[in-house]
C-alpha positions in Angstrom: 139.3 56.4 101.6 141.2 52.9 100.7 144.8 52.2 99.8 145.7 50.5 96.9 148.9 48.5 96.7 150.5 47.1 93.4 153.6 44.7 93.4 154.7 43.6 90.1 155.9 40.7 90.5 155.3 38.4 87.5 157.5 38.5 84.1 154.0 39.1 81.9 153.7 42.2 83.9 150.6 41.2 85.8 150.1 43.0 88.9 148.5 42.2 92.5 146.2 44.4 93.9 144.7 44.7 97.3 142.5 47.6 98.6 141.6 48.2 102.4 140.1 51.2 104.3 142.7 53.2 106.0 143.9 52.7 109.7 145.2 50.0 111.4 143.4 45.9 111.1 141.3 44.3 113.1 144.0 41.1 113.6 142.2 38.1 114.2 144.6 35.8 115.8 144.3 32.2 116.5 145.5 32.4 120.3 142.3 34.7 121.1 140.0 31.8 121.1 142.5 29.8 122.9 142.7 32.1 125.5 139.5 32.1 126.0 138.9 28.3 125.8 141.8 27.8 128.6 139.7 30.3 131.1 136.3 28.9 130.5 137.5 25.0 131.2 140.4 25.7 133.8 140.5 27.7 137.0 144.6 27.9 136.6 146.8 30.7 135.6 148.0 31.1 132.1 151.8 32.5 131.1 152.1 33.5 127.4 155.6 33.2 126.0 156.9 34.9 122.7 159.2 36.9 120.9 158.7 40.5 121.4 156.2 42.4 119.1 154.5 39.5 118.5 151.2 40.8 120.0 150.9 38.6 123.5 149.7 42.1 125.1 147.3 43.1 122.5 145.5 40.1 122.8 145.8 39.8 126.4 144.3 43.1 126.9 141.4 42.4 124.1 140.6 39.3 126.4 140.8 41.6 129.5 137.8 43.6 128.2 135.7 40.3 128.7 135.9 41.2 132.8 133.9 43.5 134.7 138.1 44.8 136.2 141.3 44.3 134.7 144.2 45.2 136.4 148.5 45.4 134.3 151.4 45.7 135.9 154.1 46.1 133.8 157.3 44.9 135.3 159.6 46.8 133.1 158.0 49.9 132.4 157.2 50.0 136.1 160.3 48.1 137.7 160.0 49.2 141.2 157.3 47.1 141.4 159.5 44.2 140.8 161.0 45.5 144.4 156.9 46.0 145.9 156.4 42.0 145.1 159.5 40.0 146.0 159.3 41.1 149.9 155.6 40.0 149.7 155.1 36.9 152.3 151.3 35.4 150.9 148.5 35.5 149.0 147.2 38.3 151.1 150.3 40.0 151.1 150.6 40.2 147.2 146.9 41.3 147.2 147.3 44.0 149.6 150.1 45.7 147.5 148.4 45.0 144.8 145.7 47.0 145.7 148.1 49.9 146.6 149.6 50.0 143.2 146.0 50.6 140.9 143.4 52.4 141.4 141.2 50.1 139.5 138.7 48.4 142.0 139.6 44.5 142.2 136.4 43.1 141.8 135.5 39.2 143.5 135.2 36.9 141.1 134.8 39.6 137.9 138.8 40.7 137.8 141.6 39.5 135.2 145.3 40.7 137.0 147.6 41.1 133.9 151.5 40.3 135.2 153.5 41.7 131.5 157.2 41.2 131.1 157.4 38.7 134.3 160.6 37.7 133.0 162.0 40.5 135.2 159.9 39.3 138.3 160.2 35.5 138.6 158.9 35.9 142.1 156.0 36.5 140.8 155.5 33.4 138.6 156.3 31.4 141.7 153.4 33.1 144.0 151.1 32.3 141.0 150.3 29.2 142.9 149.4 31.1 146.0 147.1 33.6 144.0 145.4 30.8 142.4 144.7 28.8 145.5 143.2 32.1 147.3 140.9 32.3 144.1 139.2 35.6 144.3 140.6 37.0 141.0 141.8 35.5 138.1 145.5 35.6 136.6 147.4 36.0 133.3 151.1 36.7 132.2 153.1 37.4 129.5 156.8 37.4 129.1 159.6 37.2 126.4 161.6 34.0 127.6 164.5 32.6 126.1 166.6 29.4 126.5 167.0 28.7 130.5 165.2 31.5 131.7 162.3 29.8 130.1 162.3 26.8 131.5 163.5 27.9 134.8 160.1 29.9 135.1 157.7 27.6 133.2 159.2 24.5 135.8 157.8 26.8 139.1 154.0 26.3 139.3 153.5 23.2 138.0 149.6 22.7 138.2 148.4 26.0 138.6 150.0 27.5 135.6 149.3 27.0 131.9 151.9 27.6 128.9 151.4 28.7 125.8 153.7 30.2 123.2 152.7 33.1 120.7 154.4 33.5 117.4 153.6 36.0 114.6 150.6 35.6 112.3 150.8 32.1 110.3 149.9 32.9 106.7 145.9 31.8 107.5 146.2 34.2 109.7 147.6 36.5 107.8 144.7 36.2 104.7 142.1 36.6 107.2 143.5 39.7 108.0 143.4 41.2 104.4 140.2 40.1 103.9 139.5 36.5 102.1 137.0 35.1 103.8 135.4 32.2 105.9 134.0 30.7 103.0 137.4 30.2 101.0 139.4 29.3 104.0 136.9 26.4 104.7 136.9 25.1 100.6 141.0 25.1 101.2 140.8 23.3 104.0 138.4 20.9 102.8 140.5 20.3 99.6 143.3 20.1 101.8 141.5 17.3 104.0 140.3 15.2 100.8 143.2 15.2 98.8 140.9 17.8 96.0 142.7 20.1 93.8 142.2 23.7 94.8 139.8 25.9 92.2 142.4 27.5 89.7 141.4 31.0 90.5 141.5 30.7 94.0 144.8 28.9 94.0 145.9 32.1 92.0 144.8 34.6 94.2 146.5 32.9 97.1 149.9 32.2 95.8 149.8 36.0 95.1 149.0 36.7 98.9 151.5 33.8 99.5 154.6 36.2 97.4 153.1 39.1 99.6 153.0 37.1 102.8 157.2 36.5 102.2 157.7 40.3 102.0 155.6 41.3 104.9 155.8 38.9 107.2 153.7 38.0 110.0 154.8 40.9 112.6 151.7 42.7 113.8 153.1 46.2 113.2 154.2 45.0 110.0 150.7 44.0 108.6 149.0 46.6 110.5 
């Protein structure tokens, strides 16, 4: 079945309406591609910084299905592994309790280690530049990271760890996701780039998905 949404929001009484099959979208976001751009051209780790709920998990694990392994620890839904890592000593250390604490197989060369919420293990983000010079597996976090503690952690491995912050879905971002299409995004864009006036009828329909962006917002649960 489909969903139907009207929002009246113009004095003539005209109305907006978007239809789409029922369940949760497919989000395309922007950082998937640099994710995977960053792994194919550098051997390095990569943190991923955002507000909470802004999907850095979701996308991190839709990456992780790329890899023959993928291994998460979660360092606040599973704090005593916060404990497990800090009296670590090495690279082989870290790897060896690692291996205790999943019972998916780390795989040479074919594994992605997932580190979530390493705000709560900063220990971790330092060894990053052990794991990366051992090389066997390769490594991703995430973490939501404010103010000091930010910059703190992002100062540690410098060159062997990539930043990157996530935010919630810009509005292209957003259209994509309810279903206008490549081939509109790329007239915008090349209107945008040559100065053109946008066709009347498309600059209609997107200043109506414009109003609706402003109510939903770009939160993933939001325009899920």
């Amino acid at each position: 079945g489909k969903i139907t949404l009207v929002f009246p929001w113009k004095s003539d009484k005209k109305h907006i309406f978007l239809s789409w099959k029922k369940g949760n979208v497919m989000l395309k976001r922007k950082i998937d591609s640099y994710i995977r751009n960053f792994y194919e051209t550098s051997r390095n780790a990569l943190l991923i910084t955002g507000a909470r709920q802004t999907g850095k998990t979701f996308s991190i694990r839709e990456f992780g299905k790329s890899f023959k392994s993928f291994v998460e620890i979660n360092f606040v839904e599973n704090p005593e592994a916060v404990e497990v890592f800090k009296g670590a000593k090495d690279s082989e250390d870290i790897l060896l309790r690692l291996s205790a604490m999943t019972t998916v197989p780390l795989i040479k060369g074919e594994t992605l280690v997932f580190f979530d919420e390493v705000q709560k293990c900063p220990e971790m983000v330092t060894a990053i530049k052990f794991l990366v010079d051992e090389g066997s597996y390769r490594y991703i976090l995430s973490g939501s990271l404010l103010g000091v503690e930010l910059k703190d952690l992002r100062s540690e491995p410098v060159g062997y760890m990539g930043v990157k912050e996530m935010f919630p879905l810009d509005f292209e971002e957003f259209v994509t996701c309810v279903g206008v299409g490549e081939r509109v995004m790329s007239s915008l864009r090349h209107a945008w780039e040559n100065r053109m006036p946008v066709d009347n009828f498309v600059h209609s329909k997107m200043m109506e998905l414009f109003r609706l962006y402003l109510v939903v917002g770009g939160m993933p649960a939001a325009v899920n």
